[in-house]
C-alpha positions as CSV (number, residue, x, y, z in Angstrom):
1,X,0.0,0.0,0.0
2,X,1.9,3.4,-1.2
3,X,1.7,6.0,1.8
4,X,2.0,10.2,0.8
5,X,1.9,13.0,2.7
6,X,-0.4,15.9,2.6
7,X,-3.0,15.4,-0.6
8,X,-6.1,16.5,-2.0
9,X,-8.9,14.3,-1.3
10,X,-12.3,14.9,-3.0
11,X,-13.3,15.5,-6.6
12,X,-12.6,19.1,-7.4
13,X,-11.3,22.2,-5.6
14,X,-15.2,23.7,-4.9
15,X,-15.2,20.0,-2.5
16,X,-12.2,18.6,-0.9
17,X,-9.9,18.0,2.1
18,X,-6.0,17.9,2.7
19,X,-5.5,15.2,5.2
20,X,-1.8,15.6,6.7
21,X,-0.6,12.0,5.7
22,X,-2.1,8.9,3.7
23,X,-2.4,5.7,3.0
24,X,-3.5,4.6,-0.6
25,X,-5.2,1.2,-2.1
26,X,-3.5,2.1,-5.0
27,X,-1.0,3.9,-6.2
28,X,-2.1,7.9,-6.4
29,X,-2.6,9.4,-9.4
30,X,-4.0,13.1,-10.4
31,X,-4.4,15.8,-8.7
32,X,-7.7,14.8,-6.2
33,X,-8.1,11.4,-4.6
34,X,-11.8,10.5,-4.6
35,X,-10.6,8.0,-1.5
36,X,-8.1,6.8,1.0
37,X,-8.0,3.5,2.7
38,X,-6.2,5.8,5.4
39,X,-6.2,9.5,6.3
40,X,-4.0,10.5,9.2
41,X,-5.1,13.7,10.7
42,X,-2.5,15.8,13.1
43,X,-4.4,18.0,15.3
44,X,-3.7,21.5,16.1
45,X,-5.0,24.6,17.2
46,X,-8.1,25.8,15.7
47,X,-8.1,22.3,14.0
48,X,-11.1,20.6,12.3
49,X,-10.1,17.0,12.0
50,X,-13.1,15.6,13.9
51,X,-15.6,17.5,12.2
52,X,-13.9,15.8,8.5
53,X,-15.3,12.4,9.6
54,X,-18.3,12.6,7.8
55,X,-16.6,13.6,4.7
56,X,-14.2,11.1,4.8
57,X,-17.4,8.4,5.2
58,X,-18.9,9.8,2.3
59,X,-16.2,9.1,0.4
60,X,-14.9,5.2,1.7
61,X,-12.0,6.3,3.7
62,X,-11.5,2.7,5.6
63,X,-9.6,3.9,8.7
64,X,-9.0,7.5,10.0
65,X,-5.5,8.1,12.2
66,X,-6.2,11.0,14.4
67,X,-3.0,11.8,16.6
68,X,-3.3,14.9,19.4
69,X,0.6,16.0,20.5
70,X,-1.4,18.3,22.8
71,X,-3.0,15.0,25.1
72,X,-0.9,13.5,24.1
73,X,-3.0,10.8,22.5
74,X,-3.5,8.9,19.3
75,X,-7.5,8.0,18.1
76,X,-7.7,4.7,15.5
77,X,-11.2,4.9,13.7
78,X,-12.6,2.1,11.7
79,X,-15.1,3.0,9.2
80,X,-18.7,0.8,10.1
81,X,-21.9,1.0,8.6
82,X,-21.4,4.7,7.4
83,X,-19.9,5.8,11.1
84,X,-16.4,5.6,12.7
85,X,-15.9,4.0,15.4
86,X,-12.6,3.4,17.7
87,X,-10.1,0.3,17.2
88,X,-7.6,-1.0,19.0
89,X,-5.5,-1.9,16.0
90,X,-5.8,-1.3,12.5
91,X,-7.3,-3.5,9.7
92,X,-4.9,-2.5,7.3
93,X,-1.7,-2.2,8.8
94,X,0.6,-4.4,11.2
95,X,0.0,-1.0,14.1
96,X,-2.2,-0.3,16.7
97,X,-2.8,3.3,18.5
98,X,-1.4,1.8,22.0
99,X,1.9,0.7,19.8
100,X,1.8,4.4,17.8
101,X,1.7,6.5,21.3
102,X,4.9,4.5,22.2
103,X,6.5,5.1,19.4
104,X,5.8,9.0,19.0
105,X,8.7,11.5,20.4
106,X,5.7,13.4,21.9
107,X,6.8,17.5,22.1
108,X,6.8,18.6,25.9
109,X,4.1,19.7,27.4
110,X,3.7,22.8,29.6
């Protein structure tokens, strides 16, 4: 599965979303990516990542990452029956959010 970073997914510039980091069924190609099998989302101030989940359902994305330096914490969703819900490990790939969190060089908190 190839992985990018930042891309545009949707269908046109009047209707997309720039997810920090993917994960692709296929190799990408063009200019807008109608889906993802993963989007990893990086939260930050002013952020909107959890308000993108019902884009990213209309348009098949399989698993969202959403990672939080500020928690610290790191959210696996699993795409079921139109609605994400959290996972312990993902479907596609050999990681799970307990394992990611471990792995991070978290920034400090203050």
């Amino acid at each position: 599965m190839p992985a990018i970073g930042e891309f545009n997914l949707g269908e046109s510039e009047h209707d997309y979303r720039v997810p920090d980091g993917g994960v692709h069924r296929d190799r990408p190609r063009g200019v807008w990516l109608p889906t993802a099998a993963l989007v990893l989302e990086i939260v930050s101030p002013g952020d909107e990542s959890w308000e993108k989940l019902p884009f990213y359902a209309q348009r098949g994305v399989d698993e969202i990452l959403i990672v939080d330096p500020s928690g610290p914490s790191v959210h696996w969703l699993a795409l079921d029956d139109g609605t994400y819900r959290p996972i312990d490990r993902s479907r596609l790939i050999d990681l799970g959010a307990a394992d990611l969190v471990e792995r991070i060089d978290w920034p400090p908190t203050d």
